[in-house]
N, C-alpha and C positions, 0 to 999 in steps of 0.2 A: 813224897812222890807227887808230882804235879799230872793232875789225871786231863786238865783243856783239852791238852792236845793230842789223847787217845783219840783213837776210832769209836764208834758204836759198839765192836765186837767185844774189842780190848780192853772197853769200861764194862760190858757183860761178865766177860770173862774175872775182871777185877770184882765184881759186883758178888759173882759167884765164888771168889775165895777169902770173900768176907769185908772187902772192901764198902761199906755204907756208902761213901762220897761218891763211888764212880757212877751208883745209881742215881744220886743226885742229879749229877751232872748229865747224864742221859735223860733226866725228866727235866733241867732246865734249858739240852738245847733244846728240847721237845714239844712242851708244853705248850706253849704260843700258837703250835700247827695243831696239835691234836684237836687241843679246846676250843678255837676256831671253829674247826670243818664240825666238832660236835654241837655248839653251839647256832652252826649256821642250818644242822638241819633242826634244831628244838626251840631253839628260839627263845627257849626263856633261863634265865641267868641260874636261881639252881637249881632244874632239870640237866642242865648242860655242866654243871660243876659237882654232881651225883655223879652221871655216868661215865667225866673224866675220872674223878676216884674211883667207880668199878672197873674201868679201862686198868687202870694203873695196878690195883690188885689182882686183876687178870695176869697183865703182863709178870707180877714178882710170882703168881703160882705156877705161871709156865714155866720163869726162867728157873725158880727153885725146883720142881720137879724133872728138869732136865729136858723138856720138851720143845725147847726153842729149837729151831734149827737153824744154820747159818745160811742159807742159799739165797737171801734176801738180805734188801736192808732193812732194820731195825726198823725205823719208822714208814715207813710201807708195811709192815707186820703191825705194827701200832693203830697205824688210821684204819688198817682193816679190820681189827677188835671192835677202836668206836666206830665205826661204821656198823658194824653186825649187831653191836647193842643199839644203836639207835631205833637199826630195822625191826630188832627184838619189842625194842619199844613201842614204838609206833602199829606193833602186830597186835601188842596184846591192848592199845589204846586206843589202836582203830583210825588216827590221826595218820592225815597226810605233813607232811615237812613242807616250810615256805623258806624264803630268805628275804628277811628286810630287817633293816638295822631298827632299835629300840631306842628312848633315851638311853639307857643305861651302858648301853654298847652300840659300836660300831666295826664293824669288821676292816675296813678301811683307817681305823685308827690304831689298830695294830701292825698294819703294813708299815714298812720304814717308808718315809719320804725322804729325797734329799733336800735341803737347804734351798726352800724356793721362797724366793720373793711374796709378799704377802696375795696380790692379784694371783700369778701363776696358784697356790694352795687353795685358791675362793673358785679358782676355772676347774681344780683337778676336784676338790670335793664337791662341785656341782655336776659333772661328769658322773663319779662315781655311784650319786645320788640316784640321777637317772639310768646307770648301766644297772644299778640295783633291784630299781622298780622294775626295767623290762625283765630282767631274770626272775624277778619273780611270777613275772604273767604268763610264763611258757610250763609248758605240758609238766607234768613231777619226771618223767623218765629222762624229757630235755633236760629241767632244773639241776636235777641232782647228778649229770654229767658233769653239766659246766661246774658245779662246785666242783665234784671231786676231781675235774681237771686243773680248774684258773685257782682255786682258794685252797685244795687240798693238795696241788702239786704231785696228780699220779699220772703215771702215764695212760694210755688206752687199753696196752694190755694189764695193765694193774687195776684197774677201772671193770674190764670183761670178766676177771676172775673175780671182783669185788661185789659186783649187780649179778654175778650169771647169765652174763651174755654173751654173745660172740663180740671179737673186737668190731667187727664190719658192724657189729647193731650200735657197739658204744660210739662211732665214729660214725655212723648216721644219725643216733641223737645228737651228737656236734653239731654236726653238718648242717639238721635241720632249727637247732636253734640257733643259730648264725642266721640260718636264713630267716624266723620266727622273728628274731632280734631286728634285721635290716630291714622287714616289712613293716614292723611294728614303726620302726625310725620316720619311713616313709609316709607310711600311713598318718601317724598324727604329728607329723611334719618338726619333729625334734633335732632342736640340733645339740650334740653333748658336748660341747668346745665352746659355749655362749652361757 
């Protein structure tokens, strides 16, 4: 049985009648996003490779006990797990969350690039470098929008149920770190394309 080209559900549902592989394959297309967006709020390599493992143990005690429910997709259910242990974390360590790449990692090095010319990959990772730093110097409410929108791929209302906020509050942190971001550009005269 060739499980690539299941769904999310399909590989659950295989997972749950005893299938090993389809779990696999649900933690390999996965993986890449989850450990990201948890690594981007902890920052350190394994802090952020613990609490994928407890993610991951999380999610096999839901779906063995039958508590998953279908109305969502899979990984939207998944970043909201690491997301709630991060916050778990961070409550009981008293630590606010940054984002800026380490030697060891880069978050931009997991992004696919296509096939650019060696100049064009020297422009985009000078770029990123700098869209990094500003993100990291806005407010934590701003910060942790723009990840969980640009790096964790949720939407605004997946984002209001994730923070407990209203979408109009997640969609004003945008709003105002876009604007945070363009002042900052201004202000010390940055250009991100040079």
């Amino acid at each position: 049985m060739r499980i690539t080209p299941l769904s999310d559900q399909e590989l659950i549902a295989c997972y749950l009648e005893g299938n090993e592989r389809a779990f696999e394959e649900l933690l390999r297309r996965h993986k890449q996003k989850i450990y990201t967006s948890i690594y981007l709020f902890v920052k350190e390599q394994s802090l952020a490779e613990d609490i994928f493992q407890d993610v991951f143990i999380k999610i096999i005690d839901t779906l063995r006990k039958g508590k998953y429910n279908h109305e969502g997709k899979f990984v939207q259910w998944a970043m909201r797990i690491a997301y709630n242990m991060c916050v778990d974390y961070f409550r009981r360590n008293k630590r606010r969350p940054t984002v800026a790449p380490t030697d060891s990692f880069d978050i931009f090095d997991v992004l696919s690039l296509k096939e650019d010319d060696a100049q064009t990959h020297i422009i985009k990772s000078e770029t990123h470098k700098k869209i990094r730093q500003l993100v990291d110097m806005l407010p934590p409410e701003q910060r942790e929008v723009v990840i969980l929108r640009h790096y964790a791929d949720m939407s605004f209302k997946e984002i209001s149920k994730l923070t407990r906020v209203s979408i109009n509050t997640a969609l004003g942190r945008m709003r105002y770190a876009l604007i945070n971001i363009r002042k900052m550009v201004e202000e010390k005269e940055i250009s991100l394309y040079q």
